[in-house]
C-alpha positions in Angstrom: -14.6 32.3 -4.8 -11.3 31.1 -5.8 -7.8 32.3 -5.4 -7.1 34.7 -8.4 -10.3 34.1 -11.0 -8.4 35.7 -13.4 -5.5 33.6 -13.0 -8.1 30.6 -13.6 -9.5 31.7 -16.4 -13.0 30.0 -17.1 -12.0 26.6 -15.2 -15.6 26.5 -14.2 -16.7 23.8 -16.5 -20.4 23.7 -17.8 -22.8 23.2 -14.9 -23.7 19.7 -16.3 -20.8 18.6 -13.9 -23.2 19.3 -10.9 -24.6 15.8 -11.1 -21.5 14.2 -12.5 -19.2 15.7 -9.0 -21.9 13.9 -7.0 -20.5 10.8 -8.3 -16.9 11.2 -9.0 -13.8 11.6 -7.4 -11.0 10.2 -9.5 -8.0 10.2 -10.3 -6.2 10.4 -13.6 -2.2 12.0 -12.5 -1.9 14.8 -15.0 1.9 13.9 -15.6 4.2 12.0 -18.8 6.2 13.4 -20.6 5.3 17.0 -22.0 5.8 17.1 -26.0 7.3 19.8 -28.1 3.9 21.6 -29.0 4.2 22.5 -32.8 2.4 25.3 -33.5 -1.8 24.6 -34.3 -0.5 20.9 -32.8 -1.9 20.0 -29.3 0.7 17.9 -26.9 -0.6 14.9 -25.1 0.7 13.1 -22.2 2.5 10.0 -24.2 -0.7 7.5 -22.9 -4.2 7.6 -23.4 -6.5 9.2 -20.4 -9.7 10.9 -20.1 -10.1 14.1 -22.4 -10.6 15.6 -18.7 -7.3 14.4 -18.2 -5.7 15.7 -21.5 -7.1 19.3 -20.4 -5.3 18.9 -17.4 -2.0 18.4 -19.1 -2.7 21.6 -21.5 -2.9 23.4 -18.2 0.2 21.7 -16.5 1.6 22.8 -20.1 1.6 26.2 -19.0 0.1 26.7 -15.8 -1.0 29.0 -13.8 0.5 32.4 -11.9 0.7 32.2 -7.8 0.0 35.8 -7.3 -2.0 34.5 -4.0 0.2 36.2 -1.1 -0.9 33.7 1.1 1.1 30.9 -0.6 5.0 31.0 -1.0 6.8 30.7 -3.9 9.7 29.7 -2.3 11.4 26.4 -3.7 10.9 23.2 -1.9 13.2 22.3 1.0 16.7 21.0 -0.5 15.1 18.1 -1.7 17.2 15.7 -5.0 15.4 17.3 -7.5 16.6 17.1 -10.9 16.7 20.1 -13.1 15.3 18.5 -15.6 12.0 17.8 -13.4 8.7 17.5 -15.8 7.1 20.6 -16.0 6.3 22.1 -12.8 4.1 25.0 -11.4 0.0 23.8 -10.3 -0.4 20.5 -11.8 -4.0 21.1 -11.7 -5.1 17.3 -12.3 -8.8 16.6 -13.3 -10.3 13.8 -11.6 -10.4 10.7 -12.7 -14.1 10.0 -11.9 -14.9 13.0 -13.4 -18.2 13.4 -16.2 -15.7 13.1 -18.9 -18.5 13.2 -21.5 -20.0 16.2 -20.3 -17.0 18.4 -19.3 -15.1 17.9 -22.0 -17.0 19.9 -24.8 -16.4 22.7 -21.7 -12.8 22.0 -21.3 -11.8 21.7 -25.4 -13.6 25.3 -25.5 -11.4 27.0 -23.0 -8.3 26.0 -23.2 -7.7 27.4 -26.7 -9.3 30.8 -24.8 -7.2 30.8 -21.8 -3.4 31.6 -21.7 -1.6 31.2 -19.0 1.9 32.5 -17.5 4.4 30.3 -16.5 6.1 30.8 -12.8 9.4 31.7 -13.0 10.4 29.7 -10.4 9.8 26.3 -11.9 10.8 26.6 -15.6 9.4 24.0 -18.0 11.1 21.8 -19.6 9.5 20.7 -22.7 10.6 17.8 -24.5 10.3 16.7 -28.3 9.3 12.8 -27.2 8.9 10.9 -23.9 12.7 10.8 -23.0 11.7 12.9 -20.0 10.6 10.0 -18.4 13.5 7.7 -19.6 16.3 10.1 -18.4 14.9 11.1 -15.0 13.8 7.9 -13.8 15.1 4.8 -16.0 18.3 5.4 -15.4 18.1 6.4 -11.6 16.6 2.7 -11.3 19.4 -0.1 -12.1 20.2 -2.8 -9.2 23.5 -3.9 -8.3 23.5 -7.7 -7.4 24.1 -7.0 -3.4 20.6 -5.2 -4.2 19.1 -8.0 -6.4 19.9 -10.4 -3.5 18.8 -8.0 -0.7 15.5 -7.4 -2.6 15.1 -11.6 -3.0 15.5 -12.1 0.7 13.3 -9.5 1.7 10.8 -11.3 0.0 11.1 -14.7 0.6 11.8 -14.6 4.3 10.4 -12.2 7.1 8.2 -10.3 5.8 5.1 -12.3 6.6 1.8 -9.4 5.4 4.2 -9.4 2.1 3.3 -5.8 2.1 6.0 -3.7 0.2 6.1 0.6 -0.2 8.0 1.2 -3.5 11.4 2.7 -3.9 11.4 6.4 -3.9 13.9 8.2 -5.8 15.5 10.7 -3.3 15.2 9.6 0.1 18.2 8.3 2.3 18.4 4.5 1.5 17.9 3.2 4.4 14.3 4.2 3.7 14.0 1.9 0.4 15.9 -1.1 1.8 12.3 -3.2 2.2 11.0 -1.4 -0.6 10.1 -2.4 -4.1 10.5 -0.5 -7.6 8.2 -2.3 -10.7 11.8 -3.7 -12.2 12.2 -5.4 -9.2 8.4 -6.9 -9.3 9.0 -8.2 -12.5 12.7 -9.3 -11.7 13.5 -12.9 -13.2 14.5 -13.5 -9.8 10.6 -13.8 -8.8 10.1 -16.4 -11.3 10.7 -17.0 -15.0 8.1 -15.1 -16.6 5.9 -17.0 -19.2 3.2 -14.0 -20.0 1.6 -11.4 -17.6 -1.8 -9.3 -17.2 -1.7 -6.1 -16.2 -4.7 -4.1 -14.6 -3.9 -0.6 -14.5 -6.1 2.9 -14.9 -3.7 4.6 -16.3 -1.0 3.4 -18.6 2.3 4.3 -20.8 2.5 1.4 -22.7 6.3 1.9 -24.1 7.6 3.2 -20.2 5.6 -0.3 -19.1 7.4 -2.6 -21.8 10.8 -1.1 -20.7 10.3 -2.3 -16.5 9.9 -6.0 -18.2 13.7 -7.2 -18.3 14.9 -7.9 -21.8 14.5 -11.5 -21.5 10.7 -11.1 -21.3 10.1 -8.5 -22.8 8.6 -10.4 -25.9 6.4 -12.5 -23.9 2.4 -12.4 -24.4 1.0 -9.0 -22.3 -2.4 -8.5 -21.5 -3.8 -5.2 -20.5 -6.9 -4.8 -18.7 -8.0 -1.2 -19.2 -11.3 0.9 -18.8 -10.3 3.4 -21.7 -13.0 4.1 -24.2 -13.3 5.9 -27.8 -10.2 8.4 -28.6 -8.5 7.4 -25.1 -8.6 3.6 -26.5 -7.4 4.3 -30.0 -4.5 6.0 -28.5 -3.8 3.0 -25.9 -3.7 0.9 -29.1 -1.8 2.9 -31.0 1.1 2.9 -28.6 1.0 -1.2 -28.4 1.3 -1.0 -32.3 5.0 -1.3 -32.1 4.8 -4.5 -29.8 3.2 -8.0 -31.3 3.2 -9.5 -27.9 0.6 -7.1 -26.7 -3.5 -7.9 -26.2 -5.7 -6.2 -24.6 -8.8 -6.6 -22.8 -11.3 -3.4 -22.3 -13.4 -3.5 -18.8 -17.3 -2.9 -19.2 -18.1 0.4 -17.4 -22.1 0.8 -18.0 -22.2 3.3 -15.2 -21.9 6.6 -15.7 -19.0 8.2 -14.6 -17.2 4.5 -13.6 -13.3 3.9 -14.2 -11.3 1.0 -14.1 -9.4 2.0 -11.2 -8.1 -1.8 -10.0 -4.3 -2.5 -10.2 -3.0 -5.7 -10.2 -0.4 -8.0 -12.4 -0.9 -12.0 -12.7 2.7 -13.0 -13.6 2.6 -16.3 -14.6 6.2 -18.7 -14.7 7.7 -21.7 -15.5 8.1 -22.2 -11.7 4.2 -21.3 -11.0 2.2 -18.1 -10.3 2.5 -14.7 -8.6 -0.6 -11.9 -7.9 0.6 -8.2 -7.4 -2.3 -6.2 -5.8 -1.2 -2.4 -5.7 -2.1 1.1 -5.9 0.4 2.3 -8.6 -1.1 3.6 -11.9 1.2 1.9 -14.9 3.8 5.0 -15.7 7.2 6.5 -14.4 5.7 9.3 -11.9 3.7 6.7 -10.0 6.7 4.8 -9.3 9.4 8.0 -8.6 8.7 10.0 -6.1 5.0 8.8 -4.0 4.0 6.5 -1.1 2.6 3.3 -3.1 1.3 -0.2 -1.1 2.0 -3.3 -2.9 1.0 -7.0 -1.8 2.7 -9.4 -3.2 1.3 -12.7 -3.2 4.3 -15.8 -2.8 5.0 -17.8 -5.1 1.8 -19.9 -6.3 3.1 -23.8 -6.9 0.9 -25.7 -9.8 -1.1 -28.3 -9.0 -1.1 -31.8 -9.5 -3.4 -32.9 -12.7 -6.7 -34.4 -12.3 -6.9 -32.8 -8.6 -10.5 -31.4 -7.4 -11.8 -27.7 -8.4 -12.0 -26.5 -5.0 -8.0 -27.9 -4.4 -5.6 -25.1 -3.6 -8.0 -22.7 -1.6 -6.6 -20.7 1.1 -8.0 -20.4 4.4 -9.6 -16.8 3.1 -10.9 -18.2 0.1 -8.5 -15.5 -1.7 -9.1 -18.1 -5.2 -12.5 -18.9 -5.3 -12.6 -14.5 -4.8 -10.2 -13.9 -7.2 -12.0 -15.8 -9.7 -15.2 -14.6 -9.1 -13.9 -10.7 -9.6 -11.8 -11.7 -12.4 -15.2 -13.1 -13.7 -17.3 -10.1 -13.3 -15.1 -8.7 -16.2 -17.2 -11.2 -18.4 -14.4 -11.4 -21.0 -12.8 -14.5 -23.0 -9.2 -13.1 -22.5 -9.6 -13.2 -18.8 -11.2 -16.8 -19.0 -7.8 -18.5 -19.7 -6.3 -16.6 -16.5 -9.1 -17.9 -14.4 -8.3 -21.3 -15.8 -5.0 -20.8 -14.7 -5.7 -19.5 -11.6 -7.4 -23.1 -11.2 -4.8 -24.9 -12.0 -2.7 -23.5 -9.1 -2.2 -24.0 -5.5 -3.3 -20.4 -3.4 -3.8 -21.9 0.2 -0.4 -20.2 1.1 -2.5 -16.8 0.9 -3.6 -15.2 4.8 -5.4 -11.8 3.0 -8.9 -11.7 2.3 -9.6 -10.0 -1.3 -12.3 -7.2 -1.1 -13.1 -5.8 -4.6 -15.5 -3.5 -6.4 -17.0 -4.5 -9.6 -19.4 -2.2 -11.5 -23.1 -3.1 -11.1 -26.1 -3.0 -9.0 -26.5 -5.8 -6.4 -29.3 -7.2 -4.7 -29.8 -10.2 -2.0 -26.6 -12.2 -1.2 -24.6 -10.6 -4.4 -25.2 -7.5 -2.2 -22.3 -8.4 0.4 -20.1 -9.4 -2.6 -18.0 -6.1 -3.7 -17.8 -2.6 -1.8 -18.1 -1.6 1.9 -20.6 -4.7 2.5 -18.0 -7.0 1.2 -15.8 -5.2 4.1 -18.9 -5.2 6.5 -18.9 -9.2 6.1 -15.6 -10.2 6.5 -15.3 -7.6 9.2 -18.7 -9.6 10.8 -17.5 -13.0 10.0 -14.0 -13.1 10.6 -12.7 -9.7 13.1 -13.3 -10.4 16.7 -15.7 -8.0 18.9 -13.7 -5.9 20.5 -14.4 -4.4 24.3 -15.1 -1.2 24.8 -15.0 -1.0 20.8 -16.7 2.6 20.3 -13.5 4.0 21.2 -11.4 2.3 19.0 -11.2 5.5 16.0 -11.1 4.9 12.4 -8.3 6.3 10.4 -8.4 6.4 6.2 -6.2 7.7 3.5 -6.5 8.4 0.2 -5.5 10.7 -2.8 -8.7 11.4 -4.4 -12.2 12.3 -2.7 -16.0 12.0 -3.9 -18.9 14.3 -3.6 -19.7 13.2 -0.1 -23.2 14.8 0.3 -24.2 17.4 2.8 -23.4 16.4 5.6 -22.0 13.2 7.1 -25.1 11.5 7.6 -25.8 11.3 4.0 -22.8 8.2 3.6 -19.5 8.9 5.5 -20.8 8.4 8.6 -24.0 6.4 7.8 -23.4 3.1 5.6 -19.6 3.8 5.2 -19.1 4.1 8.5 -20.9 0.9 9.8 -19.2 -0.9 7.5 -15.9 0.1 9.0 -16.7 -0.3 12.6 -18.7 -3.9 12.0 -16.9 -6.6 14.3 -17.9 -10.2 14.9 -21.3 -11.0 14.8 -22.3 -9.0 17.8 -25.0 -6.3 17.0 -23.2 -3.0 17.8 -25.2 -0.8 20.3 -23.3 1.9 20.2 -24.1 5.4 18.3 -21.7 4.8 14.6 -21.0 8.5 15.1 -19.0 7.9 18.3 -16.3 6.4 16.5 -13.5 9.2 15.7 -12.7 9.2 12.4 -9.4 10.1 10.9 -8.8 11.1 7.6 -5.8 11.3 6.2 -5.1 13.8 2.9 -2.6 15.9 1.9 -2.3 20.1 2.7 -1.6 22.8 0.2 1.9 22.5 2.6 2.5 18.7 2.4 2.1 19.0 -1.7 4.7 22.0 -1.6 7.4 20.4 0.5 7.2 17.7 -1.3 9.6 15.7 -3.4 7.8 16.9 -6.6 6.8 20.2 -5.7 3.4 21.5 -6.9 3.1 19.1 -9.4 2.2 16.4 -7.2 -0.9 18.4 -6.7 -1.7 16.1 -10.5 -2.6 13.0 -8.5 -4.9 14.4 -5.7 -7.7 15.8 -7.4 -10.3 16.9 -5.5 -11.9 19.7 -7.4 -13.1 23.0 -6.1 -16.6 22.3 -7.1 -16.7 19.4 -4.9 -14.6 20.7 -2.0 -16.8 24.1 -1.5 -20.2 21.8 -1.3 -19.1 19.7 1.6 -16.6 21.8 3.9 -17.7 20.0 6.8 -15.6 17.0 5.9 -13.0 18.8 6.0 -12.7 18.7 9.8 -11.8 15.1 9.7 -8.7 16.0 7.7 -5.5 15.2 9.0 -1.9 15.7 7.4 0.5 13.9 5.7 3.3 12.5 7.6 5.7 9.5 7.3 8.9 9.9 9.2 8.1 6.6 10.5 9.3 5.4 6.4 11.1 8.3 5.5 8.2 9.1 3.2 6.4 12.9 4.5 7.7 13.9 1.5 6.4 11.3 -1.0 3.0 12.3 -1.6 0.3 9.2 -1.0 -1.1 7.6 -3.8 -1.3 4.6 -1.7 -5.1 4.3 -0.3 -5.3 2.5 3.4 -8.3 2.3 5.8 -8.1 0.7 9.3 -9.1 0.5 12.9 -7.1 1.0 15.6 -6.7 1.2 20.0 -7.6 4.7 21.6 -4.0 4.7 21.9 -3.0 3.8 18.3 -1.1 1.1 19.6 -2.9 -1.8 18.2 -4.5 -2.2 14.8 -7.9 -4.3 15.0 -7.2 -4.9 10.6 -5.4 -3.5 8.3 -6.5 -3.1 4.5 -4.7 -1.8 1.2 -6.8 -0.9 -2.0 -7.3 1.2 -5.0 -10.5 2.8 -3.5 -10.7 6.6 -2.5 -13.1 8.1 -0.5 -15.6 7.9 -2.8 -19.3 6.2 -3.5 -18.2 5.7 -6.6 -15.3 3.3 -5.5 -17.1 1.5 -2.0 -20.8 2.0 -3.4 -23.9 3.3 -2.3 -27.1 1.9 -0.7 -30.5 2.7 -3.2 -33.9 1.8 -2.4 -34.3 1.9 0.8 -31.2 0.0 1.6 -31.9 -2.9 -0.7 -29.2 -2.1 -3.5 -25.9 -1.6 -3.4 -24.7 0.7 -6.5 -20.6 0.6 -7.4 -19.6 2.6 -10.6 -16.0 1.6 -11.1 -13.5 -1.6 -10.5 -11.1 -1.5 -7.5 -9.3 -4.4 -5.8 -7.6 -4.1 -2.8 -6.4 -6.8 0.2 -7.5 -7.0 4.1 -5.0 -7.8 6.9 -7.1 -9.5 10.0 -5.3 -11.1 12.5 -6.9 -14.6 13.0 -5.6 -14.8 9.9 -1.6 -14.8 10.4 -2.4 -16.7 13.3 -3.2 -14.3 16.5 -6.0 -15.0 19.1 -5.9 -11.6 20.5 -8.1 -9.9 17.8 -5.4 -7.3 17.1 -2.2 -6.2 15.6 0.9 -4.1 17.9 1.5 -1.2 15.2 5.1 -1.9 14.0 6.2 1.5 13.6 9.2 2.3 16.0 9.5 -1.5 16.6 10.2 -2.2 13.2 14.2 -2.8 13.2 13.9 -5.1 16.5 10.5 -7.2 15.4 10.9 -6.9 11.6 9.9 -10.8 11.4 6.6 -10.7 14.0 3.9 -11.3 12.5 2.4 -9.5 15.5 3.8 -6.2 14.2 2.3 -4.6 11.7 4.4 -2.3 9.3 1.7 0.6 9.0 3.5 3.0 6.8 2.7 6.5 8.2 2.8 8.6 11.4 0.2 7.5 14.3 -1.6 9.1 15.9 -2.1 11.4 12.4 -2.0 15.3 13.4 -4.9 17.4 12.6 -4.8 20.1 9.8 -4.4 23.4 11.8 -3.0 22.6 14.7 1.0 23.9 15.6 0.5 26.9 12.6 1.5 30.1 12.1 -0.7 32.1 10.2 1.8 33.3 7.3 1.2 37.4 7.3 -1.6 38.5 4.6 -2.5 35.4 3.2 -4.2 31.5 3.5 -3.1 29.3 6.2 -1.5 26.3 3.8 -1.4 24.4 6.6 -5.3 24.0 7.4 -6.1 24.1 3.8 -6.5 20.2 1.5 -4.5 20.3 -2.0 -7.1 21.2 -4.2 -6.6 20.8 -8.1 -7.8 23.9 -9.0 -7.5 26.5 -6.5 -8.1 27.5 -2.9 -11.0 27.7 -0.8 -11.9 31.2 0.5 
């Protein structure tokens, strides 16, 4: 039973989408730029997504009434919000790994049924082409050359995980002073770009052209994609303009899969740089949220005629990198592994953990997903005493059909993955561990930065939501003081382990991967198969390998301004111990408690 069914019209797609919520949990951001809609014309975000993803938009077009007492429809704290702010009210996002095929007969019926009023409070602002984007966050984003230099040193000395938040657009800047913005990624002063791959789920082709600086903006582009049929032939059309432009589409065989990885190979005169980040490839994503981005250092060539296996690192990051980058199976991405070859990666102290689309027996088993994590977990994290006490915490913007109840996978084979340590065999019950989980309230999404419409990138759907409401007592709030970010919604994913007292961090990773089986995989057959639907990439922080004995990381969070070069300190970027959702509220009079309530995209729970 949902807040208002009126006010939702007939979101109920067709019940097809029972089996296809079991395996989703995506994330396409129902955002861009909002066109003028011509009468009998139908306006499109300006880059190709699912048509799940194009219904969302419709609805973000004119969404939907809050007649729901419970929730307020007062304005967001004074936050720097723009007037001209892309349209506002629910931005009811679909997911991303949702049955696109099957819902979107459903959703193309409906939304020329439904009609929806617009809140009052948050006027839209339609525009006739994608200068929305342009005006409200090109031109907040220009560096002055105390910045330039500032942003260059932060990066090439001190910052030994090379893990970066990006800029947000209305915090005090203090806040973005170790931060990076996409420009500043692609900067000359990171190198002197020869040509580039980008790996993105979701992309705005002409917004991504305009980050390049002039100088390189001609230079040959690859874009690794997932998109298939109409979504494609839209992704092509808006490369048309730009010669420089190939493309290379990922094989998703898997029902309900996405090409969810993000990741940029900048290659330069002066050698090679990998980006690994959670930051889908338009404006929004790189305004107002909490991103992670790993940037790798500067990869020298090597000398001709060396050996193959020259330039490894001590976590094998380039014989990993190649073999994900060859999962893709794909000629374009064969001259980048070649490259990849030719260059000298032993500088690298993360260990790559990837999905890849497939399903994987024997020793290929422990290649991708939570067993990939299990492994390097086993093989390189030390055991750690009195280790069933050490709690879990994870955060994510998206969530999968979990089953129905935690023993079906959160706190079965997800879980051991996450607690494995050293080779030891763990004795303990995998249900002692606490687990954290960190997602966003109805509250967090409407003091945000954005408002309401940063409800686009956290999709979990009602349907999936109502079937498994006892996960949602491992839900935990949003909160970043500790980066000046509790009001930049997460769209960065992070899972790790930490002390009892949250004071030491046992590893550390950073990934595209929600909590989803679509993302980390599922057992099948009795344990014997690992099944992964859709590509993500993310890196894992372990302390052997910046050098430390102890088995742990202190957590850099207060600590930050004295021991900003330690490697002992990592910079986690949110509030620890998280706080649970419910606790220090006030039941608002009449209505839901938006407090102990996730952001939903369509809806509350009653």
């Amino acid at each position: 039973n949902m807040l208002q069914e009126s006010a939702h019209g007939k979101w109920t797609v067709s019940s097809s989408d029972e089996s296809a919520e079991e395996n989703s949990d995506s994330e396409k951001p129902c955002t861009s730029s909002l066109s003028e809609a011509a009468p009998g014309r139908t306006s499109g975000p300006q880059y190709p997504c699912s048509e799940a993803r194009k219904a969302a938009h419709k609805r973000k077009a004119s969404p939907l009434k809050l007649t729901d007492t419970g929730l307020s429809t007062e304005a967001p704290p004074a936050v720097k919000q723009r007037p001209s702010q892309e349209g506002s009210g629910w931005c009811l996002s679909s997911s991303d790994e949702e049955p696109e095929d099957q819902q979107k007969h459903a959703y193309k019926e409906t939304v020329k049924e439904e009609k929806y009023d617009v809140p009052k409070e948050h006027p839209l602002n339609l525009c006739k082409d994608d200068k929305l984007s342009e005006n409200v966050k090109e031109e907040e984003y220009s560096t002055t050359p105390s910045e330039a230099q500032d942003t260059w040193d932060l990066v090439t000395g001190g910052n030994p995980f090379r893990f970066f938040l990006t800029k947000v657009t209305g915090i005090e800047q203090n806040y973005n002073s170790g931060a990076l913005h996409i420009k500043d990624i692609l900067s000359p002063l990171f190198g002197t770009l020869i040509s580039s791959a980008q790996f993105n789920y979701c992309i705005d082709v002409g917004w991504l052209v305009r980050q390049y600086p002039q100088e390189f903006r001609k230079k040959p582009l690859l874009i690794v994609h997932g998109e298939k049929r109409e979504s494609k032939a839209e992704l092509m059309a808006q490369a048309r303009p730009y010669e420089n432009i190939s493309f290379c589409q990922a094989k998703l065989d898997i029902a309900f899969g996405t090409h969810h990885t993000k990741m940029m190979l900048l290659l330069y005169e002066e050698g090679l740089r990998v980006v690994i980040h959670t930051s889908n490839l338009i404006a929004e994503d790189w305004h107002q949220k909490t991103q992670g981005i790993w940037l790798s250092p500067l990869y020298p060539r090597l000398p001709k005629g060396g050996s193959g296996s020259a330039g490894e690192s001590a976590t094998y990051f380039k014989s990993d990198l190649i073999s994900y980058l060859t999962a893709y199976n794909s000629p374009a991405l064969k001259e980048w592994i070649d490259l990849i070859q030719e260059h000298d990666l032993s500088e690298t102290r993360v260990y790559l953990l990837g999905s890849t689309p497939g399903r994987y027996q024997g020793s290929d088993k422990e290649k991708w997903g939570h067993l990939r994590l299990r492994k390097l977990l086993k093989d390189h994290a030390l055991p750690i005493p009195a280790q069933e006490s050490w709690p879990l915490v994870g955060q994510f913007s998206s969530i999968g059909s979990m089953g129905a109840d935690g023993s079906k996978w959160l706190c079965s084979e997800f879980q051991e993955s996450l607690v494995a340590a050293g080779s030891t065999v763990t004795t303990f019950r995998k249900c002692d561990v606490p687990i954290h989980l960190v997602y966003p309230t109805v509250n967090n999404v409407r003091q945000s930065l954005e408002g309401y419409p940063a409800g686009g990138s956290l999709p979990y759907s009602i349907q999936t939501a109502q079937k498994q409401l006892w996960l949602h007592s491992y839900f935990h709030k949003w909160s970043a003081e500790v980066t000046g970010r509790t009001h930049a919604i997460p769209h960065i994913k992070t899972y790790m382990r930490l002390s009892p007292d949250f004071q030491k961090i046992a590893w550390f990773l950073v990934t595209s991967a929600n909590l989803s089986k679509a993302a980390w995989g599922a057992l099948e057959k009795n344990g014997s198969q690992l099944m992964i639907r859709s590509y993500e990439l993310g890196v894992l922080f372990l302390p052997s390998a910046f050098g430390l004995d102890k088995g742990y990381f202190h957590v850099g969070q207060k600590k930050l301004t004295e021991k900003k070069d330690s490697a002992t300190y990592f910079p986690v970027p949110y509030d620890l111990p998280p706080e649970q959702y419910g606790s220090k509220v006030r039941q608002p009079p009449g209505g839901k408690d938006v407090e102990r309530i996730p952001i939903l995209r369509d809806g509350l729970i009653k």
